[in-house]
MARKE-840679 format. One line per 5 residues: number of its first residue (from 1); their letters; for each residue x, y, z of N, C-alpha, C. Coordinates in nm, 4 decimals, always signed. Layout:
NUM> A> X/Y/Z/X/Y/Z/X/Y/Z; ...
This chain:
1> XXXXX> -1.6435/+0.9786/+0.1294/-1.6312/+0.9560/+0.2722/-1.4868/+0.9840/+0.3144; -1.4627/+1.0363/+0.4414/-1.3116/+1.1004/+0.4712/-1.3331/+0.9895/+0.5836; -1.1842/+0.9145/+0.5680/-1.1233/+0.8229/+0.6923/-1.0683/+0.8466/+0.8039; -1.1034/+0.8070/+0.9127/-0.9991/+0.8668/+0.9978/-0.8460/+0.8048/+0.9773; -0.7498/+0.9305/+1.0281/-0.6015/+0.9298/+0.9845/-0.5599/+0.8139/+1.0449
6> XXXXX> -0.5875/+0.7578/+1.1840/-0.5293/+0.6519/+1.2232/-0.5464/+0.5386/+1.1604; -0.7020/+0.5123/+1.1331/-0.7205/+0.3948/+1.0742/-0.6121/+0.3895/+0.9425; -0.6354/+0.4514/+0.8466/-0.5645/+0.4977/+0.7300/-0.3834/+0.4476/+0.7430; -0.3479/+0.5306/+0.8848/-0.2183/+0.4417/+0.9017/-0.1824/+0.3085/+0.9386; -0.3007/+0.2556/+1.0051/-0.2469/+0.0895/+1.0084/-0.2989/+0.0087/+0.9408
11> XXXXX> -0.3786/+0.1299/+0.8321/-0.3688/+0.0109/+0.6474/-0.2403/+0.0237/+0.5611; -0.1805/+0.1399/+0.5665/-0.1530/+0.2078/+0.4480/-0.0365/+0.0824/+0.3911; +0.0165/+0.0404/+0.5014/+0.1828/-0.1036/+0.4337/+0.0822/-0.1841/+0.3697; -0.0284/-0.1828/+0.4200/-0.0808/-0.3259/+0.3457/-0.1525/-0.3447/+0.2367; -0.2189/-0.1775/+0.2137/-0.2658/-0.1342/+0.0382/-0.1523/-0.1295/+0.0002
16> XXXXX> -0.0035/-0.0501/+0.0540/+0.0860/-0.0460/-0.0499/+0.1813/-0.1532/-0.1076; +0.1829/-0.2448/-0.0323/+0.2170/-0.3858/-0.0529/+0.1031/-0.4697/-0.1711; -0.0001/-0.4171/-0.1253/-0.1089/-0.5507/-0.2250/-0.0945/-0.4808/-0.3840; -0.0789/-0.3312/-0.4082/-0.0658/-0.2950/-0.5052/+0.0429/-0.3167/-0.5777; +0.1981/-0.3509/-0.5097/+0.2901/-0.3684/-0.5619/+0.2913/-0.5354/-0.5892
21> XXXXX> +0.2106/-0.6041/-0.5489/+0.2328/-0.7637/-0.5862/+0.2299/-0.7755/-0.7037; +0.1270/-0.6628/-0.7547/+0.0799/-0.6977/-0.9411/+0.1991/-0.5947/-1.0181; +0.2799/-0.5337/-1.0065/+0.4179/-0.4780/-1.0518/+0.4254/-0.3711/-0.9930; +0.6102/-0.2934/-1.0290/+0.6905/-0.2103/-0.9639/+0.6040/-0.0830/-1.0294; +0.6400/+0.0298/-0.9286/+0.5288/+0.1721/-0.9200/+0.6540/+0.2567/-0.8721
26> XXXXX> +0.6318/+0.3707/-0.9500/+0.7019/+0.4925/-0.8792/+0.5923/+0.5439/-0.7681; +0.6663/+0.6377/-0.6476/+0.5093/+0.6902/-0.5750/+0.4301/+0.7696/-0.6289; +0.4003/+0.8568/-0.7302/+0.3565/+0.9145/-0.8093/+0.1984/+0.8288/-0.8389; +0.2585/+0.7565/-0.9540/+0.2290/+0.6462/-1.0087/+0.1503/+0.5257/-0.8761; +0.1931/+0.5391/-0.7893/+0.1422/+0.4308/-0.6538/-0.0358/+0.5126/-0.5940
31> XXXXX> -0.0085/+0.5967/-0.6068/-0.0813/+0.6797/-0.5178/-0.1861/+0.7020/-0.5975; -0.1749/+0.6982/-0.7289/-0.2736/+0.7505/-0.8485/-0.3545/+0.5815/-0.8561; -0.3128/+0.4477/-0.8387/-0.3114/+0.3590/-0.8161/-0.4407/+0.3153/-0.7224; -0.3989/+0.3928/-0.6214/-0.4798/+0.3766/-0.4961/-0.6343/+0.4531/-0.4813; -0.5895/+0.5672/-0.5514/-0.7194/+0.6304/-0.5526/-0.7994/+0.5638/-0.6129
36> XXXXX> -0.7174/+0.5046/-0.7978/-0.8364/+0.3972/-0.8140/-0.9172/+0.3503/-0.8042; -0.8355/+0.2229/-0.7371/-0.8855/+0.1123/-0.6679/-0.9872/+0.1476/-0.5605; -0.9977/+0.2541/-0.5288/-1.0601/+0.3014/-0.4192/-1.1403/+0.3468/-0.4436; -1.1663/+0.3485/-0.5683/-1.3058/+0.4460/-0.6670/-1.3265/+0.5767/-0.6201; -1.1861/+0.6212/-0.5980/-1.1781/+0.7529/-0.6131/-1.1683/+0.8473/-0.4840
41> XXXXX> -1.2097/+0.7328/-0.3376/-1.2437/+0.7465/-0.1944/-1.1386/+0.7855/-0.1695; -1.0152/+0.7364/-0.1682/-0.8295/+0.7020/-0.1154/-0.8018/+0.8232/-0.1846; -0.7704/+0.9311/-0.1200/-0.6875/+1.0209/-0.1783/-0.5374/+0.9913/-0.0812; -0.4103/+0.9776/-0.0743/-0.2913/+0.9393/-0.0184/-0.2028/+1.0755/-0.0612; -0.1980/+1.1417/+0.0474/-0.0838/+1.2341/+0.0448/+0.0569/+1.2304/+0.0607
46> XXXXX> +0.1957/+1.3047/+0.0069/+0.3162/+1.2939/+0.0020/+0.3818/+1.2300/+0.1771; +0.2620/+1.2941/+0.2276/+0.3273/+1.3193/+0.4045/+0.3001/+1.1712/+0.4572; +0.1942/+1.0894/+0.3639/+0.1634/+0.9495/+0.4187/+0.2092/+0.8664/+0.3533; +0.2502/+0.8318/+0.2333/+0.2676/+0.8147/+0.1389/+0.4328/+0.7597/+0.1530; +0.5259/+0.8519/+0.1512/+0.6363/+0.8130/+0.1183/+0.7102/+0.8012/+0.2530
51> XXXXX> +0.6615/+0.8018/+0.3833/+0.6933/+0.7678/+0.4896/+0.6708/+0.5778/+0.5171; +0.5621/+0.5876/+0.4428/+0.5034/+0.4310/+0.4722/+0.6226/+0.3369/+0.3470; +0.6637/+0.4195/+0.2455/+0.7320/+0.3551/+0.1414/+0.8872/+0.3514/+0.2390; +0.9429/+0.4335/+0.2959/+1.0446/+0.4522/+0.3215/+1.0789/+0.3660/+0.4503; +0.9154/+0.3418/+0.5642/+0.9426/+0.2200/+0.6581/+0.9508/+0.0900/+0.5890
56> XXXXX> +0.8838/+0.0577/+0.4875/+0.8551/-0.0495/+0.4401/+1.0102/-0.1054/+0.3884; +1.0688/-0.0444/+0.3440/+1.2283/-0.0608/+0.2541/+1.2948/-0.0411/+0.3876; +1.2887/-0.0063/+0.4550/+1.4221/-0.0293/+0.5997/+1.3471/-0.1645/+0.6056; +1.2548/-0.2043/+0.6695/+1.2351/-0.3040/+0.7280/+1.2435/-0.4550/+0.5896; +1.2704/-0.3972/+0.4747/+1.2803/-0.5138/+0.3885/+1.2215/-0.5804/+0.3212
61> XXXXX> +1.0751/-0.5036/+0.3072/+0.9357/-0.5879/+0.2418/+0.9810/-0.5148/+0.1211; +1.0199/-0.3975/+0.0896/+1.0033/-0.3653/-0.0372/+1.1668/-0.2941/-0.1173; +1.1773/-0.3001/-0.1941/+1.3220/-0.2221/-0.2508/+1.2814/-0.1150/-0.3288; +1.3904/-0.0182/-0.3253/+1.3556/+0.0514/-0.4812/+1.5211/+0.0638/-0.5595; +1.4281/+0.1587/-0.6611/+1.5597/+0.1328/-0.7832/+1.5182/+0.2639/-0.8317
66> XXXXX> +1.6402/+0.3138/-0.8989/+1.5922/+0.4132/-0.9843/+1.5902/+0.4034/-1.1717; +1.4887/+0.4448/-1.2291/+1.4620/+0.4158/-1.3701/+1.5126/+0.4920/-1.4587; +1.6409/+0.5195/-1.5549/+1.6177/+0.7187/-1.6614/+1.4989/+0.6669/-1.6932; +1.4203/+0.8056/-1.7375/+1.3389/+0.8081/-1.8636/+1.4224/+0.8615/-1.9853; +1.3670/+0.9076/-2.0683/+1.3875/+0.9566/-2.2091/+1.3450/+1.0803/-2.2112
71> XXXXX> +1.2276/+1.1649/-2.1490/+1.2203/+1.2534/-2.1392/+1.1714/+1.3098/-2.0338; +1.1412/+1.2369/-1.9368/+1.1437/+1.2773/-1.8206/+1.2260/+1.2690/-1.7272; +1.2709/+1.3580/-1.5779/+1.3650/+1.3030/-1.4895/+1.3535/+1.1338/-1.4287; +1.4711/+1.0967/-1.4307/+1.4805/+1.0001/-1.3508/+1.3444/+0.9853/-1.2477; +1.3333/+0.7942/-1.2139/+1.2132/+0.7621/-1.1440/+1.2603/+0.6958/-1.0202
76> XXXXX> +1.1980/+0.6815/-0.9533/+1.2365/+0.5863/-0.8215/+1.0892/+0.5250/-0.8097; +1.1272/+0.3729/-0.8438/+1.0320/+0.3204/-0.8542/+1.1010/+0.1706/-0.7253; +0.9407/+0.1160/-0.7214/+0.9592/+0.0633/-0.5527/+0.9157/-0.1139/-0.6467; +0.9627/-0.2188/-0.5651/+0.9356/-0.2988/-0.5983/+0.9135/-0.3892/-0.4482; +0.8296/-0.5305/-0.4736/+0.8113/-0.5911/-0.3357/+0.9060/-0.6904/-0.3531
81> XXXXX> +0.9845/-0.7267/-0.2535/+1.1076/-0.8003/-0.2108/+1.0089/-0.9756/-0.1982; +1.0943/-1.0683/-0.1753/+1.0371/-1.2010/-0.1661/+1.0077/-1.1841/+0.0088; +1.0382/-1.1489/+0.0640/+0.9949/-1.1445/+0.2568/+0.8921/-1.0440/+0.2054; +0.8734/-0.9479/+0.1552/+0.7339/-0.8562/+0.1264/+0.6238/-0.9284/+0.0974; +0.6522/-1.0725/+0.0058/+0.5655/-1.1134/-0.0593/+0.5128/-1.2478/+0.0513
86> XXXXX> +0.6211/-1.2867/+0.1427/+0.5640/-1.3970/+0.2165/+0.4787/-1.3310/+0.3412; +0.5130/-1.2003/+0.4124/+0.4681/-1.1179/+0.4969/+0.2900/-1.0791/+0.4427; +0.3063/-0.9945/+0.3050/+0.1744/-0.9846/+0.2221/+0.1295/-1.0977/+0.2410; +0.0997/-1.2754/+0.2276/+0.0121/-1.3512/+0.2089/-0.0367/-1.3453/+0.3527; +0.0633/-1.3356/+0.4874/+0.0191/-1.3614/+0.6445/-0.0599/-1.2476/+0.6760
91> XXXXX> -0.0249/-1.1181/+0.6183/-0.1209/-1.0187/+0.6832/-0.2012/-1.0023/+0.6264; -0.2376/-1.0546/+0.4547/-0.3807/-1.0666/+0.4529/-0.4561/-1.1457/+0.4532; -0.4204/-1.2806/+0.5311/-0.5525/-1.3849/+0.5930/-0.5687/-1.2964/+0.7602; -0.4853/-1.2129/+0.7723/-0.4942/-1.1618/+0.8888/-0.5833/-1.0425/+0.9217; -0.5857/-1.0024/+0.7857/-0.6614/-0.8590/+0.8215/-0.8106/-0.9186/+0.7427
96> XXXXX> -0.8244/-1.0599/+0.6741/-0.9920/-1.0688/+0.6174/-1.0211/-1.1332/+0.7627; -0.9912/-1.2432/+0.8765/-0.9942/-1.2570/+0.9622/-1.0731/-1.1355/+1.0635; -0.9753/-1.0099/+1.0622/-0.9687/-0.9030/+1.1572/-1.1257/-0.8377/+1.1022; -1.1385/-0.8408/+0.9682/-1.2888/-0.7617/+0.8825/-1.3725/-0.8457/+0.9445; -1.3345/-0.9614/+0.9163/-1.4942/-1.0854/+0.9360/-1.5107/-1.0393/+1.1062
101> XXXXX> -1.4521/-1.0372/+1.1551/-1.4598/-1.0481/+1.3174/-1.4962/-0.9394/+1.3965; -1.4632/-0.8169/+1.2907/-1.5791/-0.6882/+1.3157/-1.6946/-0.6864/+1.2326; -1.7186/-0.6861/+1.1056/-1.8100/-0.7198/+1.0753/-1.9610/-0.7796/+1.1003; -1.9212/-0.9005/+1.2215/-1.9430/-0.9390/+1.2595/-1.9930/-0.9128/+1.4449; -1.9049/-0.8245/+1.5038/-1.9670/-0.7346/+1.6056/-2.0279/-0.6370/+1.5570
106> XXXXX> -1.9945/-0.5849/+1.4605/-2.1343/-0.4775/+1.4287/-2.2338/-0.5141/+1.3909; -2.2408/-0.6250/+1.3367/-2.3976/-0.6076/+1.2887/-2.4046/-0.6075/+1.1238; -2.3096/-0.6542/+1.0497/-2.2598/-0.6761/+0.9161/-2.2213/-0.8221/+0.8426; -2.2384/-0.8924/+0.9206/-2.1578/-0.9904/+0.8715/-2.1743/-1.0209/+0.7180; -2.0420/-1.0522/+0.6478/-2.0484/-1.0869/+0.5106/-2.0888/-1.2527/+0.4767
């Protein structure tokens, strides 16, 4: 199933936040993550992807760092900040709230 792009953007801080609660991810590595979890649905491109990483770190939910490898180039890997992690618990009683409450106008309720 293909998403529409908007919806997609006023998830994307909040998959990329819930994925980083359980540890630090390069975007590479984040995105491969997502498809996952997504059973394969979530494909996340460079153009969505590292824009949403790059608002997220101005605004302070998330940091990054860079890693050497040993045989690969250097990593830039992202980690969630403690305001990332208190923000993550409010927006997601906020967004199962926001599901139940459509869910629920359509004709779904869980």
């Amino acid at each position: 199933m293909t998403f529409d792009r908007e919806l997609m953007k006023g998830s994307s801080s909040l998959i990329i936040m819930n994925i980083l609660k359980d540890g630090d991810m390069y975007g590479y590595q984040l995105s491969k993550e997502m498809e996952r979890k997504s059973d394969e649905q979530l494909a996340v491109k460079e153009g969505t992807l590292y824009p949403a990483l790059h608002k997220l770190e101005q605004k302070g939910y998330i940091q990054s760092y860079i890693k050497k490898q040993e045989k690969t180039p250097s990593r830039k890997y992202y980690t969630l900040t403690e305001e990332g992690r208190q923000l993550l618990k409010h927006k997601n009683k906020e967004w199962s709230a926001f599901a139940k409450m459509i869910n629920k106008m359509i004709g779904n309720e869980i």
